[in-house]
N, CA, C and O atoms as CSV, one atom per row, in Angstrom:
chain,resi,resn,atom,element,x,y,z
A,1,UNK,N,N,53.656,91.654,164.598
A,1,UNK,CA,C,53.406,92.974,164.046
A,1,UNK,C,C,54.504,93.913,164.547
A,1,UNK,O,O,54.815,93.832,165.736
A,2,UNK,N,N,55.007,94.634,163.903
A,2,UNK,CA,C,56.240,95.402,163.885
A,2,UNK,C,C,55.762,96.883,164.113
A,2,UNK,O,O,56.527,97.523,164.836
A,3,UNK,N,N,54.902,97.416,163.753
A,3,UNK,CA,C,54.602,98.653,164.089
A,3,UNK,C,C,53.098,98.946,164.620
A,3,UNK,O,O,52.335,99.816,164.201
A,4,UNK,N,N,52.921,98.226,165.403
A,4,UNK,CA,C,51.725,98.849,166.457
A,4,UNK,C,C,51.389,99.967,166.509
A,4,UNK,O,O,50.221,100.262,166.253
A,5,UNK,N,N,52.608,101.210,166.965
A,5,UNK,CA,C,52.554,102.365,167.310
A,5,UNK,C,C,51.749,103.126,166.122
A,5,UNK,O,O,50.572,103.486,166.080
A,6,UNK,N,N,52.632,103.226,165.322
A,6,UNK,CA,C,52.126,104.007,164.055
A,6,UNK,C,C,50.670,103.277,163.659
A,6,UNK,O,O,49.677,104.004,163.636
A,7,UNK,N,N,50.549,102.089,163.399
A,7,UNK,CA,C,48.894,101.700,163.479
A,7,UNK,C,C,47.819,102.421,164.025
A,7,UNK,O,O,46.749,102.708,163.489
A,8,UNK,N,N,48.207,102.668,165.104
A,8,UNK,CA,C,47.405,103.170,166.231
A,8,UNK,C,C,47.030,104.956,165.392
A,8,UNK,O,O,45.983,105.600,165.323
A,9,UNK,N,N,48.463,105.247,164.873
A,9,UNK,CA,C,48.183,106.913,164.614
A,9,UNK,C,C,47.497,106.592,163.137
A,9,UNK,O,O,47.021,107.614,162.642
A,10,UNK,N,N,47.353,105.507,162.394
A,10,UNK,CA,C,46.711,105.723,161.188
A,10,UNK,C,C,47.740,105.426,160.213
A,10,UNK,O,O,47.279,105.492,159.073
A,11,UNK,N,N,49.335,105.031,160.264
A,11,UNK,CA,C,50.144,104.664,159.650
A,11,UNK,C,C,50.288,103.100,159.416
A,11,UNK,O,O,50.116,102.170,160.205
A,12,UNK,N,N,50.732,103.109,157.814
A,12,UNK,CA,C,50.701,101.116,157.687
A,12,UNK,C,C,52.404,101.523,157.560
A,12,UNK,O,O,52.462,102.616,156.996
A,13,UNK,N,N,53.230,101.221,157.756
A,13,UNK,CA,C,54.628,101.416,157.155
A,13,UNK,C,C,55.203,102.704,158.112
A,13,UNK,O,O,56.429,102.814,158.099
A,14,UNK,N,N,54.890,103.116,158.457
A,14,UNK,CA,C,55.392,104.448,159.340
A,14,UNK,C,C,55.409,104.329,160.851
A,14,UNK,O,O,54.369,104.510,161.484
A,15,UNK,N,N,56.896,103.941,161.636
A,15,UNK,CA,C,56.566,104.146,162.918
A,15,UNK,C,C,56.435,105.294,163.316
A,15,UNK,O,O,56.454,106.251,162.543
A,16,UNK,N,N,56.225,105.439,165.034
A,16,UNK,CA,C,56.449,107.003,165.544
A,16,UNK,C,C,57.547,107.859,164.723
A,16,UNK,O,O,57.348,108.996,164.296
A,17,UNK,N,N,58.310,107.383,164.628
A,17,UNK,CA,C,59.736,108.734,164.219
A,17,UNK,C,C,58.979,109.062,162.860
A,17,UNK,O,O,59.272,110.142,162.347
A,18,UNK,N,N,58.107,108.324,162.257
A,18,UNK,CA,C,57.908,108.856,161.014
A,18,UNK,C,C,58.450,107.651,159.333
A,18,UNK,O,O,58.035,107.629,158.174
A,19,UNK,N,N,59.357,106.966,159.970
A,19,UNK,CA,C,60.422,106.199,158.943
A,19,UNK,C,C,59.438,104.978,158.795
A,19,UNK,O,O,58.694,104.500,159.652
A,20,UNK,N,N,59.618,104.614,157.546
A,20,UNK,CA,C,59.423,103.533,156.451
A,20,UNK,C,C,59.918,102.574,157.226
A,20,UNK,O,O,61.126,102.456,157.019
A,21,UNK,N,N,59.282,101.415,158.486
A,21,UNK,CA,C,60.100,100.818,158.796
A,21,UNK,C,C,60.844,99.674,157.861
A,21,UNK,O,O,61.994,99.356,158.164
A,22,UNK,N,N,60.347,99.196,156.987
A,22,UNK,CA,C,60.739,98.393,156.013
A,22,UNK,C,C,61.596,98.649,155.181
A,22,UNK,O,O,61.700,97.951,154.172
A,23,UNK,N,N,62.494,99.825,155.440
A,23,UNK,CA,C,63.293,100.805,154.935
A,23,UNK,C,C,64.812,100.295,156.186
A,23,UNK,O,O,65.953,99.934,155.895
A,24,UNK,N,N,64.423,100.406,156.996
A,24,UNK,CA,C,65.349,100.169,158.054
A,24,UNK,C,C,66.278,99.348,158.708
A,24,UNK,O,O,66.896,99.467,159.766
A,25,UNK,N,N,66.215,98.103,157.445
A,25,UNK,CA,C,66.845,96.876,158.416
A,25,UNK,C,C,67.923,96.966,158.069
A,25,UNK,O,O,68.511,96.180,158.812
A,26,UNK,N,N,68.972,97.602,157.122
A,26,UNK,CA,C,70.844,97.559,157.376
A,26,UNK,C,C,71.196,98.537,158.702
A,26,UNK,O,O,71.980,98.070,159.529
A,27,UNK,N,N,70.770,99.563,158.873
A,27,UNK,CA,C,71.247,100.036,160.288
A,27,UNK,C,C,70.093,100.852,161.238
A,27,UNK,O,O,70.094,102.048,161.530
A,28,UNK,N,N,69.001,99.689,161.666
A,28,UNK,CA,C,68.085,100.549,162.239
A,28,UNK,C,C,68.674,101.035,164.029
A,28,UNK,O,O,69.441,100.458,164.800
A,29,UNK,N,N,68.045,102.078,164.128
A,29,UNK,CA,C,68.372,102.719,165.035
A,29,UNK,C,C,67.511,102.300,166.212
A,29,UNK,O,O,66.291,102.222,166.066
A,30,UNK,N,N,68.047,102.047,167.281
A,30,UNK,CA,C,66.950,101.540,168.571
A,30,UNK,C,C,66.200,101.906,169.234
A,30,UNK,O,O,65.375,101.256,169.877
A,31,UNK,N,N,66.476,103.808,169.158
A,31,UNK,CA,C,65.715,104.894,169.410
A,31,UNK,C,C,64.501,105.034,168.764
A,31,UNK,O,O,63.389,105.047,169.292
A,32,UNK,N,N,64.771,105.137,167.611
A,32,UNK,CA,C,63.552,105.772,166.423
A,32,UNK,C,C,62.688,104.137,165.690
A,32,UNK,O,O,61.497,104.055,165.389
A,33,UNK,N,N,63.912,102.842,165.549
A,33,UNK,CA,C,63.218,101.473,164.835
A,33,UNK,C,C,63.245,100.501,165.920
A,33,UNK,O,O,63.704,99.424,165.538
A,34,UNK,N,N,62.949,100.521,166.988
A,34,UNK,CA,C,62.814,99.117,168.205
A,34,UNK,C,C,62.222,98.502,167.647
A,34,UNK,O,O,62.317,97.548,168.419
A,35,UNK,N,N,61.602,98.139,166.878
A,35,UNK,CA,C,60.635,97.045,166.388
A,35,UNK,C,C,61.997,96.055,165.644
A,35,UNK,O,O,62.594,95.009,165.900
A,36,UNK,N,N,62.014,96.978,164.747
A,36,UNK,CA,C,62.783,96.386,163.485
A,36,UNK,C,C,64.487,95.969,164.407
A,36,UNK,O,O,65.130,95.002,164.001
A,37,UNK,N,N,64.870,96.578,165.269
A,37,UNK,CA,C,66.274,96.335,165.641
A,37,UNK,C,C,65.917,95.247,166.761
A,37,UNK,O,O,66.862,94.596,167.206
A,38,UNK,N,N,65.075,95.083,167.083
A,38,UNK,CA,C,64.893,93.793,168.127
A,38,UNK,C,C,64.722,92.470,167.070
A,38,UNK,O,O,65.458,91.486,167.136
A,39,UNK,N,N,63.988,92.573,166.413
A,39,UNK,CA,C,63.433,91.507,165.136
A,39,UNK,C,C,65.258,91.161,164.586
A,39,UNK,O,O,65.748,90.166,164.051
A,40,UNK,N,N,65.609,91.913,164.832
A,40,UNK,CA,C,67.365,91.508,163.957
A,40,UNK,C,C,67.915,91.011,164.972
A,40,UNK,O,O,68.647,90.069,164.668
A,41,UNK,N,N,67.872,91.285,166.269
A,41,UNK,CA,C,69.075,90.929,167.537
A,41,UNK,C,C,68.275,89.010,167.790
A,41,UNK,O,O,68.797,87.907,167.958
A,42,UNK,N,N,66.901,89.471,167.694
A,42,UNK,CA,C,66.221,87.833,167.775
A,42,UNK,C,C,66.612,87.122,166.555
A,42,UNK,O,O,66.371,85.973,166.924
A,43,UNK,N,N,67.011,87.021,165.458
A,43,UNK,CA,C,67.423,86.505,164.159
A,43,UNK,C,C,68.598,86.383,164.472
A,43,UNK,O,O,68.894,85.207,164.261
A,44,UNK,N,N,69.340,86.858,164.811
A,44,UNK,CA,C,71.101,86.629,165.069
A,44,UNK,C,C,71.047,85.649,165.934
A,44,UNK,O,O,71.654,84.644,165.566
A,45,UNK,N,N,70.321,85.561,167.381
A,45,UNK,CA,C,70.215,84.972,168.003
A,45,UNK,C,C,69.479,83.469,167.687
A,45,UNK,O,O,69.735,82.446,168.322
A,46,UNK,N,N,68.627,83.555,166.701
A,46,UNK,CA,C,67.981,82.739,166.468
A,46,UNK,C,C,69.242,81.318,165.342
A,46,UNK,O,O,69.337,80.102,165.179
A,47,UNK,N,N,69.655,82.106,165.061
A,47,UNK,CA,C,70.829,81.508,164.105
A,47,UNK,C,C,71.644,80.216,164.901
A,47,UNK,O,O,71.850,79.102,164.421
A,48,UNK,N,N,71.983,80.634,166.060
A,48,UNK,CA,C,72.688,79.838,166.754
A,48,UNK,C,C,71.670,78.764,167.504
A,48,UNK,O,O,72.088,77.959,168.335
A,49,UNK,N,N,70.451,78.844,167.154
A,49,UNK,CA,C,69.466,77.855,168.090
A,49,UNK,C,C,69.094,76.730,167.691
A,49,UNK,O,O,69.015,75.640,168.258
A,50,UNK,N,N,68.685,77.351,165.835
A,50,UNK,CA,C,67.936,76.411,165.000
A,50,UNK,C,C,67.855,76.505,163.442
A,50,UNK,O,O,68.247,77.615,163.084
A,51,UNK,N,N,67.579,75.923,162.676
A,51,UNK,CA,C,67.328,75.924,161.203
A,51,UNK,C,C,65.915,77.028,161.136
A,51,UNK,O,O,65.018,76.847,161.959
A,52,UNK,N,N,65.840,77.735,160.497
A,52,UNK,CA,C,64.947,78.192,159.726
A,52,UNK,C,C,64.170,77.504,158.567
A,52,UNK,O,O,64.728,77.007,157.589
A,53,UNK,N,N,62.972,77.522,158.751
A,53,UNK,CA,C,62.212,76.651,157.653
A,53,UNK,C,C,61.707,77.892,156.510
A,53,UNK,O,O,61.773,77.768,155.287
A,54,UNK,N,N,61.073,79.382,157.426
A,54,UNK,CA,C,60.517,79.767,156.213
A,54,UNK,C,C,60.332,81.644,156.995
A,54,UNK,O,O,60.277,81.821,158.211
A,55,UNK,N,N,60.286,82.462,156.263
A,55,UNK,CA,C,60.507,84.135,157.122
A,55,UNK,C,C,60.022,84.909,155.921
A,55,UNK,O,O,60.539,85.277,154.866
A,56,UNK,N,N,58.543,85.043,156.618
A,56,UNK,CA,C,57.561,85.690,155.742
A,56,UNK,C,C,57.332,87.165,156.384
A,56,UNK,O,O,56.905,87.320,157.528
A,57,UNK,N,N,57.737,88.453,155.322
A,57,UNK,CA,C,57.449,89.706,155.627
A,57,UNK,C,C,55.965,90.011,155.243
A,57,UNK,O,O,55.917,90.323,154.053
A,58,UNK,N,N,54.655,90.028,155.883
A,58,UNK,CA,C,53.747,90.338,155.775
A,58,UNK,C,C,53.145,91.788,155.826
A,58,UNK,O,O,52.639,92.251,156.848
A,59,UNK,N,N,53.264,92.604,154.388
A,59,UNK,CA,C,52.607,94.155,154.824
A,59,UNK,C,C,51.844,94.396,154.074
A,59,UNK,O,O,51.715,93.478,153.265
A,60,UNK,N,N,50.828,95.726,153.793
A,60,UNK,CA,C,50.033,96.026,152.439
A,60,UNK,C,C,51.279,96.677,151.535
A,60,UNK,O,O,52.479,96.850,151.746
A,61,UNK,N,N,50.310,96.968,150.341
A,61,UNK,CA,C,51.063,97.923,149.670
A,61,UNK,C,C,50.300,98.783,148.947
A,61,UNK,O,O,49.221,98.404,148.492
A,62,UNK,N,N,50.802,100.153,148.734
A,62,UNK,CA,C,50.042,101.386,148.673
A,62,UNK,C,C,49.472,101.802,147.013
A,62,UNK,O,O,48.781,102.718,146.567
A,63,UNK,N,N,50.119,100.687,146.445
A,63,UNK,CA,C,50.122,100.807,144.830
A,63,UNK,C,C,49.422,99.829,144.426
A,63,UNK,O,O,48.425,99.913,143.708
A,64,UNK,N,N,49.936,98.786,144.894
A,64,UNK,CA,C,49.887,97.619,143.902
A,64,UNK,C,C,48.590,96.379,144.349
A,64,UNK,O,O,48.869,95.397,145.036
A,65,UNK,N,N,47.500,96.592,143.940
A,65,UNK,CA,C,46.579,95.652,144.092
A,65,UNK,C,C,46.743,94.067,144.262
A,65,UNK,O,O,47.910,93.689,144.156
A,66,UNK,N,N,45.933,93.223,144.469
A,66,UNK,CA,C,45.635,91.875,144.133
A,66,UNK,C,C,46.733,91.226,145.945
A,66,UNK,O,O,46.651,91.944,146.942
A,67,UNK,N,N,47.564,89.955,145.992
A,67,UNK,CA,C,47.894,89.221,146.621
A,67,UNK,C,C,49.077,88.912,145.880
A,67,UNK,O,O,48.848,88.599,144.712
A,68,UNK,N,N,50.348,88.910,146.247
A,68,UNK,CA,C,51.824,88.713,145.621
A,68,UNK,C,C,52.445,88.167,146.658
A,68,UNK,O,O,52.093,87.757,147.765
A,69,UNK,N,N,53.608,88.260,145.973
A,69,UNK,CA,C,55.048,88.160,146.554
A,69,UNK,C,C,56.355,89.162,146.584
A,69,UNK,O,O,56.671,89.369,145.413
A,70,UNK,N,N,57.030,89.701,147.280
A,70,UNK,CA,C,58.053,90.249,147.094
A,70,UNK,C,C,59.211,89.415,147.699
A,70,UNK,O,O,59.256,89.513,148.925
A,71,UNK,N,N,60.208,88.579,147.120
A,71,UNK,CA,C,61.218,88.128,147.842
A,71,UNK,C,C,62.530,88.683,147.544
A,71,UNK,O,O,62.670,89.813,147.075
A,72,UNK,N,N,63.717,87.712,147.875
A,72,UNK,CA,C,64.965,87.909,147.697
A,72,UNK,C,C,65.637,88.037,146.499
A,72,UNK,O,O,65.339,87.202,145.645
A,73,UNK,N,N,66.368,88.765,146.247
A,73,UNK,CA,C,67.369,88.249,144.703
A,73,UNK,C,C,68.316,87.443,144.653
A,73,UNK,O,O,69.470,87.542,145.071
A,74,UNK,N,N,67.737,86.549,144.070
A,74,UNK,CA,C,69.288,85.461,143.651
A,74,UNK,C,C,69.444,85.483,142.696
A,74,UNK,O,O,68.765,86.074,141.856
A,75,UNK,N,N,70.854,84.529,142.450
A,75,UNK,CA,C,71.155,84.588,141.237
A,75,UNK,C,C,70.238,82.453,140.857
A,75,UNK,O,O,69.747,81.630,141.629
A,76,UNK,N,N,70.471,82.456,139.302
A,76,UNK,CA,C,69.756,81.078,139.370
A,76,UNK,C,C,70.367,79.912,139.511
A,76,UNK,O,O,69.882,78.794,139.341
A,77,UNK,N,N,72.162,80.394,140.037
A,77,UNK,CA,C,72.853,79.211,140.139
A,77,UNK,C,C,72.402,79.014,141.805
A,77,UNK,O,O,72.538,77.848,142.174
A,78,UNK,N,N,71.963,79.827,142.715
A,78,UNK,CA,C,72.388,79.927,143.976
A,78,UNK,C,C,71.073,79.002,144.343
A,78,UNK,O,O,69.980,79.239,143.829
A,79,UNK,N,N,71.329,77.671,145.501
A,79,UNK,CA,C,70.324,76.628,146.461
A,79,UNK,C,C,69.027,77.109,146.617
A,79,UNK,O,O,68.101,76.301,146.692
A,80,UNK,N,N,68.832,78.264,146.675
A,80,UNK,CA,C,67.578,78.659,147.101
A,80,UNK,C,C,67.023,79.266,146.095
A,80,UNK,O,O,65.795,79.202,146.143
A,81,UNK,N,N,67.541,79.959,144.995
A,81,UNK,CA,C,66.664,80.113,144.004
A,81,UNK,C,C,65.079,79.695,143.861
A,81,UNK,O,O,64.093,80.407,144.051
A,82,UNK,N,N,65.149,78.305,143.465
A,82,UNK,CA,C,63.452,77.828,143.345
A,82,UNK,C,C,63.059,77.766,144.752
A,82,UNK,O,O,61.850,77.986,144.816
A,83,UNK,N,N,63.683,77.514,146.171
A,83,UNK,CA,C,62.732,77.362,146.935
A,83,UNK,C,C,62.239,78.276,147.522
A,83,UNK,O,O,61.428,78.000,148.405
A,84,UNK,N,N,62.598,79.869,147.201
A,84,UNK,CA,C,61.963,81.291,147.423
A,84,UNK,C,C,60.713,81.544,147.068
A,84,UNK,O,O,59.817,82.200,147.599
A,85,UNK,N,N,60.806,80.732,145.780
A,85,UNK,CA,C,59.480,81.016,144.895
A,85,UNK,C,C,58.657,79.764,145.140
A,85,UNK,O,O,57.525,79.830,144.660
A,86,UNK,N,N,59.047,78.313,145.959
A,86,UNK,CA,C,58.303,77.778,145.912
A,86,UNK,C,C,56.922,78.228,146.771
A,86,UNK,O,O,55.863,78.463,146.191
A,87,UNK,N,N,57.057,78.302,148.018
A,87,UNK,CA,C,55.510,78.557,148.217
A,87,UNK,C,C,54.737,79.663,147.831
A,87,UNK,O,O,53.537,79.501,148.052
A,88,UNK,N,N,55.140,81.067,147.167
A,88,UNK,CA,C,53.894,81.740,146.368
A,88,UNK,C,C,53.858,81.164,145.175
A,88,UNK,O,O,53.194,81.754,144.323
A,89,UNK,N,N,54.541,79.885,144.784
A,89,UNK,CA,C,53.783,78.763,143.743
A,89,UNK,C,C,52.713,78.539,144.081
A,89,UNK,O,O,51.566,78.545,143.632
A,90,UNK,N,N,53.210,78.344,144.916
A,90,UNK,CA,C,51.896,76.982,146.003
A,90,UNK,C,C,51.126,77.927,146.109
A,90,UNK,O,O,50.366,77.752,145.157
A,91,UNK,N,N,50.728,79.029,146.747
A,91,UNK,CA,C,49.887,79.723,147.146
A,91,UNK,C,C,49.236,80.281,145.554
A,91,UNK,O,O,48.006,80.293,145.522
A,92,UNK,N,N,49.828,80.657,144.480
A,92,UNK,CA,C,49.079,80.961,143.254
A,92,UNK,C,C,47.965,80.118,142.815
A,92,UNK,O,O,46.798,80.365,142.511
A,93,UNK,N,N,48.922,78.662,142.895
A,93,UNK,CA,C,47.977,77.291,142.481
A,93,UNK,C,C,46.714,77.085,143.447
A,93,UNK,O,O,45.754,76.432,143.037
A,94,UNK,N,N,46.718,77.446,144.277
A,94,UNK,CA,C,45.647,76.954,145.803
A,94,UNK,C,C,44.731,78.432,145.434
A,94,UNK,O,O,43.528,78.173,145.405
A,95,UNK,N,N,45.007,79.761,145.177
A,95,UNK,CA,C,43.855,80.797,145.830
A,95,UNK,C,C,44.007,82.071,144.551
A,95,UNK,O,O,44.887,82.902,144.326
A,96,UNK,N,N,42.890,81.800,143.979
A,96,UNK,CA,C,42.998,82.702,142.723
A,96,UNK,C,C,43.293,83.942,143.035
A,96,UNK,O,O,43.634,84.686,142.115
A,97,UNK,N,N,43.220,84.551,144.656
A,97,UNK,CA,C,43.647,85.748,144.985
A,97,UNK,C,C,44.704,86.226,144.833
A,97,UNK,O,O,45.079,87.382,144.632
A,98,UNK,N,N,45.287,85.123,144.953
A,98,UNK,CA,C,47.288,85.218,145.105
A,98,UNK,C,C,48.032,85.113,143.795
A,98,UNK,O,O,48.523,84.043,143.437
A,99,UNK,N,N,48.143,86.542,142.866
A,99,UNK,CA,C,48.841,86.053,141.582
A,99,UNK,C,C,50.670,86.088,141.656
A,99,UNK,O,O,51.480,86.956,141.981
A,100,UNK,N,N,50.747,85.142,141.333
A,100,UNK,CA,C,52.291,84.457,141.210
A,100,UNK,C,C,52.754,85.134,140.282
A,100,UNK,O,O,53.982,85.214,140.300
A,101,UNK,N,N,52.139,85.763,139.305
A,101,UNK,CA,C,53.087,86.242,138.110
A,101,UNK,C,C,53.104,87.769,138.211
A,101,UNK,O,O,53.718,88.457,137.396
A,102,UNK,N,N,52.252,88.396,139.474
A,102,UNK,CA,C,52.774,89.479,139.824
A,102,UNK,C,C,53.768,89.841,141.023
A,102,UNK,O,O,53.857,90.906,141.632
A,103,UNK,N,N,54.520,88.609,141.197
A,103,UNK,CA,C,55.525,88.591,142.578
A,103,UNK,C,C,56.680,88.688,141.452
A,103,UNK,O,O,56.740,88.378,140.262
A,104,UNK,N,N,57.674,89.332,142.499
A,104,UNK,CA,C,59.061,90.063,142.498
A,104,UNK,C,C,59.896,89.877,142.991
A,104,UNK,O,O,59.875,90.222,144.172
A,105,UNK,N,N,61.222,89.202,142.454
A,105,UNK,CA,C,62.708,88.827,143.539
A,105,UNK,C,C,63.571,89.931,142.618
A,105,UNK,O,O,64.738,89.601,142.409
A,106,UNK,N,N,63.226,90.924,142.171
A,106,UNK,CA,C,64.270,91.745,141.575
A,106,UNK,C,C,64.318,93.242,143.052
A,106,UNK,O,O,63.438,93.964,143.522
A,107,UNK,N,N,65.874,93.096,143.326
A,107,UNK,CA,C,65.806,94.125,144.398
A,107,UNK,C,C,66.389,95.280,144.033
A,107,UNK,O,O,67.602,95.107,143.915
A,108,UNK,N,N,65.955,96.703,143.735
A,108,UNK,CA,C,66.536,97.808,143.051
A,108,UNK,C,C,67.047,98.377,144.077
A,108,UNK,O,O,67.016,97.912,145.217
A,109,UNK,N,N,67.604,99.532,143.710
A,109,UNK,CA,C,68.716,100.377,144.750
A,109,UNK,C,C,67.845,101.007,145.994
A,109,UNK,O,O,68.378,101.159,147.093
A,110,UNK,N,N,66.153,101.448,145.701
A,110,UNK,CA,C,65.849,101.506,146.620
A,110,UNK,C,C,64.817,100.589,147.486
A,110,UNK,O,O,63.913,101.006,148.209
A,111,UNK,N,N,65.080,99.609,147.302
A,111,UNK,CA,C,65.107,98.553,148.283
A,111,UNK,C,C,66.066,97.624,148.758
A,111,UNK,O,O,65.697,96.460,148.916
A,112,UNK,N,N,67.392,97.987,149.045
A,112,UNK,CA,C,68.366,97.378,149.699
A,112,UNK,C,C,68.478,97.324,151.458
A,112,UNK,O,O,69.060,96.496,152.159
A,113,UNK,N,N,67.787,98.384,151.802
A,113,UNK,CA,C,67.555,98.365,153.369
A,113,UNK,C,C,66.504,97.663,153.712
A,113,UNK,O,O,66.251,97.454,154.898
A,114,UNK,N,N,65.822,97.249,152.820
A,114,UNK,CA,C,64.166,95.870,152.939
A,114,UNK,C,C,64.435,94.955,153.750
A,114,UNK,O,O,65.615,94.620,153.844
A,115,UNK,N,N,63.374,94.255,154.609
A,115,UNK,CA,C,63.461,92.570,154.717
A,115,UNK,C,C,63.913,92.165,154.177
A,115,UNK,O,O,65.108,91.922,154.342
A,116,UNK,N,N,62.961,91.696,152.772
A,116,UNK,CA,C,63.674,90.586,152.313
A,116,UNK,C,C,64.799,90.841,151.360
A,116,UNK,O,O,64.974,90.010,150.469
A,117,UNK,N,N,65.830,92.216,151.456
A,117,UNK,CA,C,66.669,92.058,150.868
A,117,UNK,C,C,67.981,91.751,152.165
A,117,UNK,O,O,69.015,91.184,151.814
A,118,UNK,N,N,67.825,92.102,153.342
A,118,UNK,CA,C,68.326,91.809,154.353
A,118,UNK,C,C,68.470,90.300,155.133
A,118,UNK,O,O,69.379,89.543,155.474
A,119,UNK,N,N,67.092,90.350,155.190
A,119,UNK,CA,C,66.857,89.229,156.465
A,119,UNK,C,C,67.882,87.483,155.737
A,119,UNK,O,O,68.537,86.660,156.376
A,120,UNK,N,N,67.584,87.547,154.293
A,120,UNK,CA,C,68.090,86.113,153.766
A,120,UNK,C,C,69.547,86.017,154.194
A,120,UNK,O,O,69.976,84.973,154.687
A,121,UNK,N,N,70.618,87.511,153.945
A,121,UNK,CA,C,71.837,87.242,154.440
A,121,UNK,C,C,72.047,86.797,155.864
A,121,UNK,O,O,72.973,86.086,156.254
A,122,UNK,N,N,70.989,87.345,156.653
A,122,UNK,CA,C,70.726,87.083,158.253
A,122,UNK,C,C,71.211,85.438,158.121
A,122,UNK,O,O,72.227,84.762,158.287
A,123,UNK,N,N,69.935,85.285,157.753
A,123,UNK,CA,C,69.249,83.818,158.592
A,123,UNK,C,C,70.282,82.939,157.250
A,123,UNK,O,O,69.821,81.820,157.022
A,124,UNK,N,N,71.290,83.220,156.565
A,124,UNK,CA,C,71.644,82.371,155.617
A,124,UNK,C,C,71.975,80.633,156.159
A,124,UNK,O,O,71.403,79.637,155.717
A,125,UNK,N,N,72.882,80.660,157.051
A,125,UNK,CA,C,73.079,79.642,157.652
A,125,UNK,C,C,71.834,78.820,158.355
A,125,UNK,O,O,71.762,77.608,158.559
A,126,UNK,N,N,70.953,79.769,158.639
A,126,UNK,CA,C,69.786,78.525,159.408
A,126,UNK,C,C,69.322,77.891,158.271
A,126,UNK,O,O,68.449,77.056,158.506
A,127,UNK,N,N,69.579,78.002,157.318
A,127,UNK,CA,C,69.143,77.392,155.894
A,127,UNK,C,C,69.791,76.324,155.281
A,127,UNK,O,O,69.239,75.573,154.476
A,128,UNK,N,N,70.983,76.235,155.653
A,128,UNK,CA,C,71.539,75.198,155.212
A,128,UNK,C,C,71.796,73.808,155.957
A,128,UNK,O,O,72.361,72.887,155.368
């Protein structure tokens, strides 16, 4: 869990400083995003240790009902294409909660500071 703090004040997405932490991962600040800038220094680090199998951003969302997905954008020539989407396959097919055809790998301009528009360039190499 990435934001404890703000939990505590009644915020899902909002640390102390106030910021969207899920907003924060191209240049979070260590002052105002420790959560989010430690989670990146352990991923860099993590790169050089081991393969990555799988890096699931788990949050609510304030709009959008039911059980989804939000992942990465690829293009459909690029290795990972289908295996982004494979397990909220899997998870559509297994739990009528979880609709697959309301998950999203399209990343617009304001979600470029996201997880998962970030973290895949991270961890690219533990992937291969």
């Amino acid at each position: 869990m990435l934001n404890p703090d703000g939990v505590i004040l009644g915020n899902f997405r909002s640390g102390l400083a106030g910021d969207d932490l899920n907003r924060q991962y191209l240049k979070p600040e260590t002052e105002f995003h420790p959560s989010v800038a430690t989670l990146l220094n352990k991923i860099g680090n993590l790169k050089s240790e081991r393969k990555v199998a799988i890096f699931m951003d788990l949050h609510g969302h304030s709009t959008r009902p039911n059980v989804f997905s939000y992942g990465p954008e690829l293009q459909k020539s690029d290795p990972l294409f289908d295996l982004v989407r494979l397990l909220p396959m899997i998870f559509g097919l297994e739990s009528q909660a979880f609709k697959f055809t309301k998950s999203n790998w399209n990343i617009n301009k304001g979600k470029k500071a996201t997880a998962r528009a970030v973290i895949l360039d991270k961890l690219s190499k533990c992937f291969q």
